[in-house]
N, C-alpha and C positions, 0 to 999 in steps of 0.2 A: 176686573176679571180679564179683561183683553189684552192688558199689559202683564198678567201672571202666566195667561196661557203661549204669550209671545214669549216671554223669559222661558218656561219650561221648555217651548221648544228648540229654543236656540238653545240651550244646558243641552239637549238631545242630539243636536247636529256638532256639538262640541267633543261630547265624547263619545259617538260617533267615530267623528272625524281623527282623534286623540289616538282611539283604541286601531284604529283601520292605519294609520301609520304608523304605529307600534309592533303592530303584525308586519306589515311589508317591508319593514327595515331588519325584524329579524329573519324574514324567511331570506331576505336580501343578503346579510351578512354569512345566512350559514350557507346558501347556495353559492357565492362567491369565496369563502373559503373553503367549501369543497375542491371548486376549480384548482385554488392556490396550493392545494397539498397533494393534487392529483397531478400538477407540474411537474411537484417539487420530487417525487416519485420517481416519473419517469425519466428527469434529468438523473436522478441518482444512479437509474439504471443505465444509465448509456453517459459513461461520464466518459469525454474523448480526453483522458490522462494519457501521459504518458508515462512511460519505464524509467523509474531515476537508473545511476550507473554508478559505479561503484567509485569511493574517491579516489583519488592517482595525486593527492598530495604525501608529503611524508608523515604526517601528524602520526605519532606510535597513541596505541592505546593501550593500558597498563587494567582497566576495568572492563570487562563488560555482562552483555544480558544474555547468559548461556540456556539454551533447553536441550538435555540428553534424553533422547528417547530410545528406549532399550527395549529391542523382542523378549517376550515374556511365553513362546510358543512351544509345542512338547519336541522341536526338531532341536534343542538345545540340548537335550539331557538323555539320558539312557547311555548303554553304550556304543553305541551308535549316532550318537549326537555332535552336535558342531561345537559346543561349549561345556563336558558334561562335567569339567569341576567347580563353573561358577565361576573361572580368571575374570569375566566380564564385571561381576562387583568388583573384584578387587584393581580393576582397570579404573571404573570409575571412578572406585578409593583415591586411585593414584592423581584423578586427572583433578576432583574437585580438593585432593591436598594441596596439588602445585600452587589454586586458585589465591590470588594473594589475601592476605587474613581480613581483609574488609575492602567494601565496594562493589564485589561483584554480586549478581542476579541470578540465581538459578532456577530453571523450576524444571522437574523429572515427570515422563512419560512413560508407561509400561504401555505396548500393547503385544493382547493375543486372540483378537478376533473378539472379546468380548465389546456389547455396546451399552451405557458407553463404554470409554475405553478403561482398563484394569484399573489404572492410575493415571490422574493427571493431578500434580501439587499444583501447578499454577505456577508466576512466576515469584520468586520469596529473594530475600536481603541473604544472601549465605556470608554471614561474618561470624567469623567464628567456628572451632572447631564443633561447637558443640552444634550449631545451627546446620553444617556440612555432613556433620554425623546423621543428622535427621534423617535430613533429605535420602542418604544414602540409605537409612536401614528402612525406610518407604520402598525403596525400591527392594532392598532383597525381600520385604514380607507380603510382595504380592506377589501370589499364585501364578504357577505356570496353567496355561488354556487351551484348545482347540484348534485355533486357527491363525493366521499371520496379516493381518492387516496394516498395512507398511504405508498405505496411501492416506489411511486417516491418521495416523500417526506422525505424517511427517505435514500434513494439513493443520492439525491441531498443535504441534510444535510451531509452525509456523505464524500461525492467529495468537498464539501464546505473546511470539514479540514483535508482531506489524503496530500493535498500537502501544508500544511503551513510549512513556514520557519522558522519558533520562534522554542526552546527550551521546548514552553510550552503543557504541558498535554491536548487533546482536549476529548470533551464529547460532546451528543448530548440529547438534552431533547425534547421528544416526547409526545404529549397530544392529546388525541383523544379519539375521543366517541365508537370506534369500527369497525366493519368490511369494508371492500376495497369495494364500491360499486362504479362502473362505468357505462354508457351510454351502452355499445356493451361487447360481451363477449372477441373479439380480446384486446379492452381495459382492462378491467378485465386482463386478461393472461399478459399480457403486467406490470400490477403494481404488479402482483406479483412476475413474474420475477423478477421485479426491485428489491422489498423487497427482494428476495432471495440475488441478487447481494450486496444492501445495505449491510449484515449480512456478508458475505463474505469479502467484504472489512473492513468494521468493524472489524470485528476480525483480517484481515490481521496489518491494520493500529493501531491497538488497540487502538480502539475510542470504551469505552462503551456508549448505548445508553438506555437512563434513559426513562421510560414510564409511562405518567399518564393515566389511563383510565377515561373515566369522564362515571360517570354509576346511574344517580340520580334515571331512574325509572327501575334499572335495566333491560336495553335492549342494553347495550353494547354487541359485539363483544368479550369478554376479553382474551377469548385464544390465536385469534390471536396477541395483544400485548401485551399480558404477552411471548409469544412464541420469540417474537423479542428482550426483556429486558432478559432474561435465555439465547439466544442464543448467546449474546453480551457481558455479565459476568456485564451485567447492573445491572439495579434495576424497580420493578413495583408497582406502585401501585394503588390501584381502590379507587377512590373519589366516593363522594356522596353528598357530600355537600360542601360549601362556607368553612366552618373550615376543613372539612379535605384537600381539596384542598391545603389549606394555611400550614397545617400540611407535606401536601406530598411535597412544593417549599421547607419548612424549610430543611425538612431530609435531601433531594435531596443536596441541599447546604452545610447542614454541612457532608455527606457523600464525594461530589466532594473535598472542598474543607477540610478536615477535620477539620470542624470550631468546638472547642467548644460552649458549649450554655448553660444557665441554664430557667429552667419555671416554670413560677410561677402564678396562679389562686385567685385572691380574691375575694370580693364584699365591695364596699363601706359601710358605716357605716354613724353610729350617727355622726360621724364628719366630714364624706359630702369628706372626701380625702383617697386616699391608698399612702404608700411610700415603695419604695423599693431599700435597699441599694444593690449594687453591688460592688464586688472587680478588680481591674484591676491590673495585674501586674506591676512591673518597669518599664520591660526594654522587646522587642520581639513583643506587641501588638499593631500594623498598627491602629484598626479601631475597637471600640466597639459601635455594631448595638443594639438601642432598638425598640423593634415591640411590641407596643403595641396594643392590641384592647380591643373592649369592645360591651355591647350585650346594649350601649344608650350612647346617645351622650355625650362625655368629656368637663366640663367649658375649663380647663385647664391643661398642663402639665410644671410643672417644673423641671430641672438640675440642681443639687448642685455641685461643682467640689471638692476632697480632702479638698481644701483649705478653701472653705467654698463659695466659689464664686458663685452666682447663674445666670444659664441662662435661657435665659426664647426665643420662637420663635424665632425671630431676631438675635439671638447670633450664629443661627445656617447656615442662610441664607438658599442656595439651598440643603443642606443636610438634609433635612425633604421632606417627601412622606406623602402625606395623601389621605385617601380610603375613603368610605364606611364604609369598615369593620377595615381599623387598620392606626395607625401610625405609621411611623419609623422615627427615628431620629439615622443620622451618627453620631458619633463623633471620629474624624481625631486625630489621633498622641494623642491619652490621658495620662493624667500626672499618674502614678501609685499612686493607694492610693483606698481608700472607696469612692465611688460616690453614693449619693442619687438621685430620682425618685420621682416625689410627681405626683400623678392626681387628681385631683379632677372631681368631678361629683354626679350627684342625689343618694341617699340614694338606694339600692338593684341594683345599677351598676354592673355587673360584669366584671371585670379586668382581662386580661391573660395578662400576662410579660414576654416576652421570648429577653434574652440577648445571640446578636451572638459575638464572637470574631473573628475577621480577624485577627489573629496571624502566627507569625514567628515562636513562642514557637512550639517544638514538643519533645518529650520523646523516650527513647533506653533503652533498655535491654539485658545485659549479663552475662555470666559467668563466674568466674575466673577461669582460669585451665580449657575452655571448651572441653569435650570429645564427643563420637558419643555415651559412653556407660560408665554408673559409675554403681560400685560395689555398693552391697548393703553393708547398716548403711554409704554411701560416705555421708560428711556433705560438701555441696556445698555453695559457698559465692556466692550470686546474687545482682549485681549492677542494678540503674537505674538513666540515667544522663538527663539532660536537654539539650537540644540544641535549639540554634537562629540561624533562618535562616537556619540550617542545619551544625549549627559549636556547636563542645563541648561547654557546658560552663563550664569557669576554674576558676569565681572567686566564693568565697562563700557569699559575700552580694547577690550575683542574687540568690541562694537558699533564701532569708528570705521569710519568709511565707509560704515554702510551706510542706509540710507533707508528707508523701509517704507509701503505702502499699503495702505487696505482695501477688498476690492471685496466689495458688497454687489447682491443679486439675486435681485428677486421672483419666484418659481416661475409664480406665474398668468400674470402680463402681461412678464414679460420684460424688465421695466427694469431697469437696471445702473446702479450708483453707485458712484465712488472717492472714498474718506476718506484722507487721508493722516495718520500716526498721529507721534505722539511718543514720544520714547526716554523711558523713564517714570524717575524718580530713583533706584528700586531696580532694580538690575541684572538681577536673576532677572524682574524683572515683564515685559523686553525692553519693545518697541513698544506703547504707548496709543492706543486712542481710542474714544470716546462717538458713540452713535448711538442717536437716539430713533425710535422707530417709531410712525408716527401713521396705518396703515393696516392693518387683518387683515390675515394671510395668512402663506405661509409663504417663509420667504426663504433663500438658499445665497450661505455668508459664509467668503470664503478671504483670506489677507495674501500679500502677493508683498515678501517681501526682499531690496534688491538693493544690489550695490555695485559702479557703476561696471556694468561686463559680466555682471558674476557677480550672478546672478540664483535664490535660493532663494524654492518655494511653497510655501503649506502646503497640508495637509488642507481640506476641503471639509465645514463644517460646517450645516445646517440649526438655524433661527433660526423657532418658530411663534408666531403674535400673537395672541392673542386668538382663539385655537383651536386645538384639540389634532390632531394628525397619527393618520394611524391607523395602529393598536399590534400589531403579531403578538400573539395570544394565545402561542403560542410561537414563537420564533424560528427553530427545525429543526423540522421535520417530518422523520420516519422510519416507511418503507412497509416491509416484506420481503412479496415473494410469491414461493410456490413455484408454478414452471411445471411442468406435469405434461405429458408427450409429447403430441402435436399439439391439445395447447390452445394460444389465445391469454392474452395480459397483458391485464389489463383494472384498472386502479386509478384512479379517480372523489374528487377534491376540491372540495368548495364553499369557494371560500376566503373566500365570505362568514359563514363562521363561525370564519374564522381570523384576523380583525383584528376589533380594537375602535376605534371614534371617535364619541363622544358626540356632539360637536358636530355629522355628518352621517348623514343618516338614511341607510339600508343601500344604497339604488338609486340614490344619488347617488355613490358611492363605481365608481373604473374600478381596470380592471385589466391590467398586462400581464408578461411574461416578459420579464426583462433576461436573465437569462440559461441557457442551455439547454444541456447533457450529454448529453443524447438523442436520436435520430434528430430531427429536423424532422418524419417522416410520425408517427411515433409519440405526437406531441404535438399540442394542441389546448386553445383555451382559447375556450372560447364564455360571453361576459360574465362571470359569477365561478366557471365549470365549469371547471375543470381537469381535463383526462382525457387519460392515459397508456395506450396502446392499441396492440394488433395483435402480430401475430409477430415474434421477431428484436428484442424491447425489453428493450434490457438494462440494467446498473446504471450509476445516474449522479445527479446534481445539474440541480436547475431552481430556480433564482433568480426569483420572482417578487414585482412591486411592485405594491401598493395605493398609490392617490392617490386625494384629493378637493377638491373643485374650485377651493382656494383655493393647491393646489398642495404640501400638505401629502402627507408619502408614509412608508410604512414597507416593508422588506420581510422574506421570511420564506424559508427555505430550504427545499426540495420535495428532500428525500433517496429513492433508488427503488434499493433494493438488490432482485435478484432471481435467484433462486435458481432455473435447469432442475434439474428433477431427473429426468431420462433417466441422467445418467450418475450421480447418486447410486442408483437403483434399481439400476444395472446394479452397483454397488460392492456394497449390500446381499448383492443376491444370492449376489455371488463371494464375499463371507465368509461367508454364510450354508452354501455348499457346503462353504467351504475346512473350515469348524467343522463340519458333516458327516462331510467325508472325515475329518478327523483324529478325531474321536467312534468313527469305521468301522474306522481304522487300530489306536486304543487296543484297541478291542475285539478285532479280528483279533488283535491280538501277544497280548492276556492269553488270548485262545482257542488260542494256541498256544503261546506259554509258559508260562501260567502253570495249564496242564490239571492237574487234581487226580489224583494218582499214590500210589492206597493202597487200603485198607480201611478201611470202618465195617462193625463187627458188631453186631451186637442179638441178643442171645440171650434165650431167655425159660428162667428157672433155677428148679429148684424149691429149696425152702432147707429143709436137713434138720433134725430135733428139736434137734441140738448148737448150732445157729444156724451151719452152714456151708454152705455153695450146691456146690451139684451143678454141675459143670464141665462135663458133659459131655452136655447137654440140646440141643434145639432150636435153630437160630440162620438168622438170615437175614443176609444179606450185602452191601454194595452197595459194589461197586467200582469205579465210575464214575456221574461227573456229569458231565452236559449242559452248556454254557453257555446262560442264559438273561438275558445281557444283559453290557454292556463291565465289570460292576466283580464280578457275581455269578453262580456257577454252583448249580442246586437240582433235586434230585428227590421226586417227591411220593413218599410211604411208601402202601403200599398190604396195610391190616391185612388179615388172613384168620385165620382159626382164633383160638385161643387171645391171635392178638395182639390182638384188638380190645379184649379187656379193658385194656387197657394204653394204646391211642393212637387218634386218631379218625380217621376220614375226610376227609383233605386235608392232615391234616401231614405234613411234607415235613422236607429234611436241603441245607440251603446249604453249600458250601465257599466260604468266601471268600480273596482274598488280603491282607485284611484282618487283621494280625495275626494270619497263621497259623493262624484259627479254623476252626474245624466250629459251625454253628451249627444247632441242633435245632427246630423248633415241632412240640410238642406238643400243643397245646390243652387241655390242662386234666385229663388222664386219668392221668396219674401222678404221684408222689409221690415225695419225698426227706426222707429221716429225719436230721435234724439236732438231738443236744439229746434224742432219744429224741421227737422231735416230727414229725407228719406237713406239709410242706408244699407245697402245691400247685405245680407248675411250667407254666408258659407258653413259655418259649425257655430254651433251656440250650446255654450255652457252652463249647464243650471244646476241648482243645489236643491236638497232635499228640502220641500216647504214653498218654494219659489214658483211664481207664476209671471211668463213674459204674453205681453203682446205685441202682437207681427200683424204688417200690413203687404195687401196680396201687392202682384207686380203692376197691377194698374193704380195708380196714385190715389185716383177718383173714387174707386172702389166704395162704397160705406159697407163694407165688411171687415170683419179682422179675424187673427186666427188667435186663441190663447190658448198657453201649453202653459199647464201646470204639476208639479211633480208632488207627490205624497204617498209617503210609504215609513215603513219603521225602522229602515236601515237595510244593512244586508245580515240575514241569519245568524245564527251564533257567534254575535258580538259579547 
């Protein structure tokens, strides 16, 4: 029986012990992955990123991830409107035709104050005529609205492409009649913030965003989006009519994508047709777009190919767009050679002919033996090569046809020189030519290669003589400040300690901002002070350039991240509480589960001549403890009579849930005989069941003390 009720008990202290550390590992686990996700949080919110910048290699790109977001507000239409025949569709007709027939990304954005906003496609594969048709009759079948919401539109354009996956370059093109007018003033506050955010991410992302103003009776808005395209390192421009509209898609396109183009203006005649030949390269050009329009309606248009072959409609299937105002006609994978164009139509027709290339072709520029600084009378050798696709080209048949110039141009006085260059005998080396420079200063030196119509530029390289340009000490600057609740921003740069140039002395050196991220009122530059200043300055990019007087220039990038922390304090807090409350909550549950449920006895024993102890002596009792905090419950022991020989004043008796223990402090007053040896005890650890005996501090003593624990665990196990 003695050996059954010993098993049982030990089975009881097992699992016990099992279940009690099955509990404290997972209250363990999920309170410390609390912490770890409350970290992981507030890093997210204060991430000290920096602004990427925009690339300044020549890589051309031929695809990208476009978002058109178009006012959809009632200040467009009536007669009194800024757009009242609708040219704005047949703009974008024009713009996602040029788009070359596969590869690019579009997704369209209507807004007119409605939330959300009218339309947002998202961003979609547009290949194909039929898939570019979609998109576009998305856009004419939503409703005109209420209000003008310009800052969640160009916000939502913008989140559209911060997170795409592709390699390709993204832009956003913006069209609107003008100023953010909304329902309530919270709303108002509300889209300009957004606008604010948009610009901000914009520039983080390097997404420029392209602005058309539509402003027919001039009563646009224009500052404020002109303010959004300057901010963005975009581009703006104010329409007014059906042709410039069409004027500002073309730009916009051969800007994006740097498409060559040529244009051309006639009027029909006594023979009732116009023709117009065009040249098309070999080898490099995907797609040549014709757009034609005309101010009355055309019989016909005809295509002649190199070879003589003519097509006529049909030949071209779904690669023809027709308007209103113009025609375009794709044509995919063109054979190289002269292509003619015939129209015909009434007699005082007028004709515009504008040929876009969707080309691989792009043009490079360099120097041989480039330096940061050539002597004067130095005769410099300046190459300009071709590349497909972004590869050298190395044979010389891909050079036939085409010609090449150098224009050369003194920064100080504004003289302009053309050299015209020779195809040098190695292929890779392209276009040659020598130019001596017999005067200081600094010069900007670009090649234009053309062939026939088609017309490649290069890069725009600076050329210093006989003195050195001045040098960003570094080239990024990066600011973080944290704005704390109703402070202002206040960040102060001398940027005369941010460029070097030997050649001029400090107060000869100017300065200005090309380009500006930041509010206009928040910025200022008084001589070489740059100062970022006042409320509502938030993150962005300032581009500014050093020149001296010979026209020599460097410049250096002004990064201004900035961090409110109103609403990081306000996060602080709320984890700070949440870790509170849950600290409150651990505590409550083991205050209530895990209350200590037993006895501890302390009996003080005399021990008779035989060496047996008297069972039946003295004993003090404690059958409940206090919680005295989330992980430990303790009562002070409070000696009297005969106990004090035995334990001091202020030791006390912990239960912990801790491995099922009873833990003792003593301080130093009794003794445990181990080995027939006396030794001191400090804390003594006992389990449930367990009974120790201790001897007082006098050796002699025939007393002992024995503490025994029993009890049923702790509560709702």
């Amino acid at each position: 029986m003695y050996k059954g009720i010993h098993r049982e008990t030990n089975r009881r202290r097992k699992v016990a012990r099992n279940l009690n550390h099955s509990r404290r590992e997972t209250m363990k686990n999920r309170f410390f992955a609390g912490i770890i996700i409350t970290c992981m949080v507030i890093c997210m919110i204060c991430p000290m990123v920096a602004f990427g910048e925009m690339s300044k290699d020549m890589v051309k790109a031929t695809h990208f991830n476009v978002a058109l977001a178009v006012d959809g507000s009632p200040s467009l239409v009536g007669k009194k409107g800024t757009d009242p025949n609708g040219v704005r569709y047949e703009a974008v007709e024009l713009f996602m035709g040029l788009l070359t027939d596969k590869g690019n990304n579009v997704g369209a954005i209507v807004f007119n104050g409605t939330d959300p906003l009218a339309l947002n496609t998202g961003l979609n594969e547009a290949s194909g005529f039929k898939a570019k048709n979609e998109i576009l009759q998305q856009i004419k079948n939503t409703g005109i609205d209420k209000y003008t919401d310009v800052g969640t539109a160009a916000l939502e354009a913008v989140n559209t492409l911060k997170n795409v996956k592709n390699d390709m370059p993204s832009v956003v093109i913006l069209m609107t009649d003008g100023k953010t007018e909304m329902e309530t003033d919270d709303k108002l506050n509300q889209s300009l913030a957004n606008k604010e955010k948009a610009i901000e991410k914009a520039n983080e992302y390097d997404i420029p965003i392209y602005c058309i103003c539509l402003n027919k009776n001039d009563s646009a808005a224009t500052e404020e989006i002109k303010e959004i395209a300057d901010r963005t390192s975009g581009e703006y421009v104010e329409v007014k009519n059906a042709k410039d509209l069409k004027k500002a898609y073309m730009s916009f396109y051969e800007l994006i994508y740097k498409a060559p183009s040529t244009s051309e203006e006639a009027t029909i005649g006594n023979k009732g047709y116009i023709d117009k030949t065009f040249y098309v390269p070999d080898k490099g050009v995907e797609e040549v777009n014709l757009v034609i329009s005309s101010s009355g309606e055309l019989k016909s248009i005809v295509v002649t190919k190199p070879d003589g072959t003519v097509l006529g409609a049909s030949d071209f299937g779904d690669n023809i767009v027709k308007t209103k105002t113009f025609n375009l006609i794709k044509i995919v994978d063109p054979e190289g050679g002269d292509w003619n164009v015939k129209v015909k139509g009434d007699k005082g027709t007028k004709v515009g002919f504008n040929i876009v290339y969707n080309s691989l072709i792009s043009a490079d520029i360099y120097v041989a033996d480039a330096k940061k600084e050539y002597e004067l009378d130095s005769s410099l050798e300046f190459h300009a090569t071709l590349l497909n696709d972004n590869n050298l080209v190395t044979k010389e048949e891909d050079y036939d046809g085409y010609k090449a110039q150098l224009v050369i141009k003194n920064k100080a006085t504004g003289k302009e020189q053309t050299v015209n260059m020779e195809l040098s005998e190695k292929a890779e080396e392209g276009f040659v030519a020598e130019r001596k420079f017999t005067e200081a200063g600094a010069y900007q030196v670009y090649a234009v290669l053309k062939a026939e119509e088609y017309e490649e530029k290069t890069k725009t390289i600076q050329i210093n003589v006989a003195h050195g340009a001045p040098t960003p000490v570094s080239e990024k600057l990066k600011f973080t400040k944290l704005v704390f609740p109703f402070s202002k921003t206040q960040i102060q740069v001398d940027l005369s300690q941010q460029f070097e140039d030997a050649d001029t002395p400090a107060d000869e050196l100017s300065y200005s901002i090309k380009s500006n991220g930041l509010k206009n009122e928040n910025v200022s530059l008084d001589g070489s002070q740059l100062t970022i200043s006042g409320k509502g300055v938030g993150s962005g990019k300032i581009i500014v350039e050093c020149t001296d007087p010979l026209g020599g220039s460097g410049e250096c990038i002004v990064v201004i991240r900035v961090i409110h922390m109103l609403p990081i304090i306000a996060i602080v807090l709320a984890v700070v509480i949440i870790v509170f409350l849950a600290l409150k909550g651990i505590q409550d549950r083991k205050a209530r589960n895990y209350r200590f449920n037993g006895n501890i006895e302390f009996k003080i024993l005399p021990v008779n001549d035989d060496g047996s102890i008297d069972r039946y002596s003295s004993e003090k009792t404690i059958s409940s403890i206090e919680p005295v905090g989330p992980f430990r419950y303790s009562k002070k022991l409070s000696p009297y009579g005969e106990w004090k020989d035995f334990i001091k004043k202020g030791s006390r008796v912990d239960a912990t849930a801790k491995n099922n223990e009873v833990v003792i402090v003593l301080k130093n007053r009794v003794y445990e005989k181990t080995n027939n040896k006396f030794i001191g005890i400090k804390k003594l650890k006992m389990r449930i069941g367990q009974t120790k005996i201790l001897y007082g501090k006098n050796k002699n003593d025939s007393r002992v003390m024995v503490i025994s624990v029993s009890h049923e665990g702790f509560n709702d196990w």
